[in-house]
N, C-alpha and C positions, 0 to 999 in steps of 0.2 A: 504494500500500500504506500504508494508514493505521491506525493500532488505537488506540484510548482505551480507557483505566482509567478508571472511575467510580465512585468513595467518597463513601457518606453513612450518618454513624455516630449516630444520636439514642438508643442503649442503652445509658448508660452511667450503672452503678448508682449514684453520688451523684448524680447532677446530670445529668441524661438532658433531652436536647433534643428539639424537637417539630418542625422543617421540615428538617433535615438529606437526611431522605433523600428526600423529595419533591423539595429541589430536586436533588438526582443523578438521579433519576429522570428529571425534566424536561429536564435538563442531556443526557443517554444519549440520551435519544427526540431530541431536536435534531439532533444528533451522527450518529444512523442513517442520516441521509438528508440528499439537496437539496432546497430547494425543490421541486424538479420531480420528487422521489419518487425521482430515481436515489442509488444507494448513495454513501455519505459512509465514513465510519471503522466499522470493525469494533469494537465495543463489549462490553468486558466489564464486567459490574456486579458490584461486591462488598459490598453495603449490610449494615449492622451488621455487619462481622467482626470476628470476636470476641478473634481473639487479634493481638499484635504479629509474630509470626512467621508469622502467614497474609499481614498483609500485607504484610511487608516482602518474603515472597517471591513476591505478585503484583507488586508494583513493578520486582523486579529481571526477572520476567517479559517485562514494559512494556518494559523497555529493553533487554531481548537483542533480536538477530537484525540486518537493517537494510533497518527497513524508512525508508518516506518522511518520516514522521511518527509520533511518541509522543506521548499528549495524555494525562496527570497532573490528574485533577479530585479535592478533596478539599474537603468539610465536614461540621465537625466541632468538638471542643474541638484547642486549640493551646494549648501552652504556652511560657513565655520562660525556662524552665533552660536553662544552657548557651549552645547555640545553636540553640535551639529544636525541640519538636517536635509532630507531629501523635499526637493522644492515643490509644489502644486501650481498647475496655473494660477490657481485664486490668490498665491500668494497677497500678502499686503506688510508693509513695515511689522517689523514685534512679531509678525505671523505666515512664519515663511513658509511651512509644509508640516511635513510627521517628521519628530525630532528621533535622529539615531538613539540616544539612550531610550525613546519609548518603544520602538524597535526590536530593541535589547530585549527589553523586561517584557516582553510578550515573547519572545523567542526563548529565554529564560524561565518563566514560569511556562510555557508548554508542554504539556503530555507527551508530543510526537518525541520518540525517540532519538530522531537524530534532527538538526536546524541547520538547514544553510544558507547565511546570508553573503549575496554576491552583488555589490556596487561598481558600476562603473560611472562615476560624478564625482567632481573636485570636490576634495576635503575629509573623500570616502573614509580614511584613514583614521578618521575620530572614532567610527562604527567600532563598537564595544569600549568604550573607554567611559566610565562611572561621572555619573553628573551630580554624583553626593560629596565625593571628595575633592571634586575640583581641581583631579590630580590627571596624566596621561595612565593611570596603571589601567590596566584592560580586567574588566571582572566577566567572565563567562561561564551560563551556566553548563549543568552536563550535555551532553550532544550535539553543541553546537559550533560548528565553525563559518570564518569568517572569512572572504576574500575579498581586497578592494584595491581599485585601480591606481589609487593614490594614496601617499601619507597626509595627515593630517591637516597638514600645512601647505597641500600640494593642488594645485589646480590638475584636473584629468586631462591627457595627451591626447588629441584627436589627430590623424593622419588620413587623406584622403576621403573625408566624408563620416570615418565611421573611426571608433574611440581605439586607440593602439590595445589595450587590457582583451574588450572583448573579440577583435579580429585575433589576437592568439589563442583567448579561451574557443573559439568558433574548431578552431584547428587544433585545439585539445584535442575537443568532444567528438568532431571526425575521426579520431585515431591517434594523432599525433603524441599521446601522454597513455596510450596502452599498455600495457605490460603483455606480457607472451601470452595468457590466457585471455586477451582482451579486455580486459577490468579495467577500465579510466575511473578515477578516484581523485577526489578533490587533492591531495598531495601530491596524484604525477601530475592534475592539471598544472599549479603554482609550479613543481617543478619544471616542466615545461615551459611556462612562461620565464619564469627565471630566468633558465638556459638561455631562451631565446631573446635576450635583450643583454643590451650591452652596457660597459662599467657606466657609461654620459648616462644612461637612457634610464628612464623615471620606471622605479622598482612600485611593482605591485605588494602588499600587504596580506599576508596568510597568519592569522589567529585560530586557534582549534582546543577545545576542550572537551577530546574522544579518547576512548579505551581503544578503538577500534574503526577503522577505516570503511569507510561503504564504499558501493560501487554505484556513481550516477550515470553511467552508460555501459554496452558494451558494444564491441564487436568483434567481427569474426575474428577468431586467434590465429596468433601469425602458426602454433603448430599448436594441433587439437591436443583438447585434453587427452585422450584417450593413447596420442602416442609419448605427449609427458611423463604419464606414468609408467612410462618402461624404462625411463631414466634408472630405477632401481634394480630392471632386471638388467641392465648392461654394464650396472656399476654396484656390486654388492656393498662395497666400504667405499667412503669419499676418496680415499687415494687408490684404488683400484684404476688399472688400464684396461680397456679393452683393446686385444690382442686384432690386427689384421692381417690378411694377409692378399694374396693376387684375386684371389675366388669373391669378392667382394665386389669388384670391379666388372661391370657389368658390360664394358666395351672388350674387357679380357677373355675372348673366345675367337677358335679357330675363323667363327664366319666374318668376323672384322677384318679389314685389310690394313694389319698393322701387327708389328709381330705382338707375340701373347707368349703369357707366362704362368706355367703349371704352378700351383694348382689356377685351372681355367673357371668362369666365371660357374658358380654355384648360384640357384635362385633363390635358394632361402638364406643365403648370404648378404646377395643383391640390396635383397627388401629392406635385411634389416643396415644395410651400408647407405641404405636412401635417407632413411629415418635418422641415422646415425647425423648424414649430411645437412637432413634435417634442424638436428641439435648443433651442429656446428654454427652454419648459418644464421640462428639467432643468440651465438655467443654462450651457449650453454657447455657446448665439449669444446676440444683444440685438437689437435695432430701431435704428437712427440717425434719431437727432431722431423720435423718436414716441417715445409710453410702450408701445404694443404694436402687434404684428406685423400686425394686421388694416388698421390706420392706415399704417401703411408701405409696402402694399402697394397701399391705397387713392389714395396720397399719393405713390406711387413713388419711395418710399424706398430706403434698405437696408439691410442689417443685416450683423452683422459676431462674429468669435467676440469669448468673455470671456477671463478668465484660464485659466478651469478648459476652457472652449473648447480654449485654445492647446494644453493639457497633454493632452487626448486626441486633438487633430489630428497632434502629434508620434505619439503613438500608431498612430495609424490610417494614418500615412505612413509609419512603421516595422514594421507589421504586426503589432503586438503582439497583435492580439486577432483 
């Protein structure tokens, strides 16, 4: 049971913005689905709402009942009165929209298990910061995390139309921040972002107070589960090698036109030397003493996991997946 709110406001009579709500749009349509077209988070879109008390009572919406997940997307203007908030057309002086500490404490006292709130609007960076102590310390309750396009003090970076923060988050939630089982989670999304911007260039904001990671999308795995878990049957102990030798090598048969080397290619070799290729390919095994897996096999070598190897072979012998 999953549901997202999705806000993007570009109606706003001084100073009206022009990608806001394209990227909520893009952000929703993500969000509807997996990869694989099966259903993701139940989405509700509230673009251009007009008043502060339409949305402050979709929010508080967002956060009744309990379910698995709450997902909070907003862009827009933000401003730094107070302790900050997310702007409404209606705004007027003293009354500028839903203030992020009100935000908070309805994300905060919420049932749903897990709360995600995601801003992209200058000053984002205030989101979760305590409006009783009048300090920057961040008080968040359990299950909630935070990501926001800017620090505190930061007006939001827009490039070409649409906000830098979520043109990366777009390209998370496409894939880009997957892990090998397909799992995007709010840590590879930030990670990802991260990576992708450089030392000049205005760092996003990731606050989190979880036991435990979710998964807000997925898709298809770069290698299915089903041959992951053989990870254990070709590696008994993490320093174990798997022994190769020519019979693996599926071009290594008299009918190539290339010389070949006894022992000649075997099929149940084959299978399991594609798979093996498999695990190489996404950095899970290596070759020993060759640069690649063809040579090692030729040369009867063998190969052996990596780091990121070992951290899914625990997996796969604890049946995580």
């Amino acid at each position: 049971m999953k549901k997202a709110l999705i806000v993007g406001i570009d109606d706003y009579r001084d100073a009206p913005l022009s990608g806001c709500v394209n990227d909520a749009n893009a952000i929703a349509e993500l969000l509807k689905s997996n990869g694989d077209g099966s259903p993701n988070f139940d989405v509700k879109q509230e673009n251009d709402i007009a008043t502060k008390g339409e949305l402050k009572t979709a929010i508080m919406d967002l956060f009744s009942g309990e379910n698995d997940v709450a997902l909070f997307y907003f862009s827009g203007h933000g401003t730094n009165d107070d302790s900050g908030y997310i702007v409404t057309p209606d705004y007027s002086r003293g009354d500028m929209g839903v203030s992020m500490s009100g935000i908070l404490s309805f994300a905060n006292k919420s049932k749903c298990k897990n709360k995600i709130l995601i801003f992209d609007c200058c000053y984002s960076g205030k989101m979760g910061e305590s409006n009783l102590t009048q300090s920057t310390e961040t008080i968040l309750g359990q299950g909630v995390t935070i990501m926001t396009a800017s620090s505190r003090d930061e007006v939001s970076i827009e490039s070409g139309g649409q906000g830098v923060f979520t043109h990366l988050f777009l390209q998370a939630l496409r894939g880009s921040a997957a892990d090998i089982t397909g799992r995007i989670t709010p840590a590879g999304i930030y990670a990802f972002i991260d990576q992708s911007l450089g030392a000049w260039e205005q760092r996003p904001l990731f606050k989190t107070n979880t036991s435990q990671f979710l998964t807000l999308r997925e898709i298809e795995p770069r290698v299915s589960k089903s041959i992951l878990r053989k990870l254990g049957q070709y590696f008994k102990t993490p320093s174990d090698q798997f022994k190769l030798d020519p019979s693996f090598e599926f071009t290594n048969t008299p009918e190539q036109v290339h010389d070949v080397i006894e022992p000649y290619a075997v099929q149940k070799n084959v299978n399991m030397f594609k798979e093996l290729q498999l695990f190489e390919s996404v950095g899970l095994i290596e070759p020993v003493d060759e640069e690649h897996m063809y040579f090692a096999a030729m040369n009867s070598k063998s190969c052996k996991l990596t780091g990121l190897g070992l951290h899914y072979w625990n997996l796969s012998k604890d049946k995580r997946f």
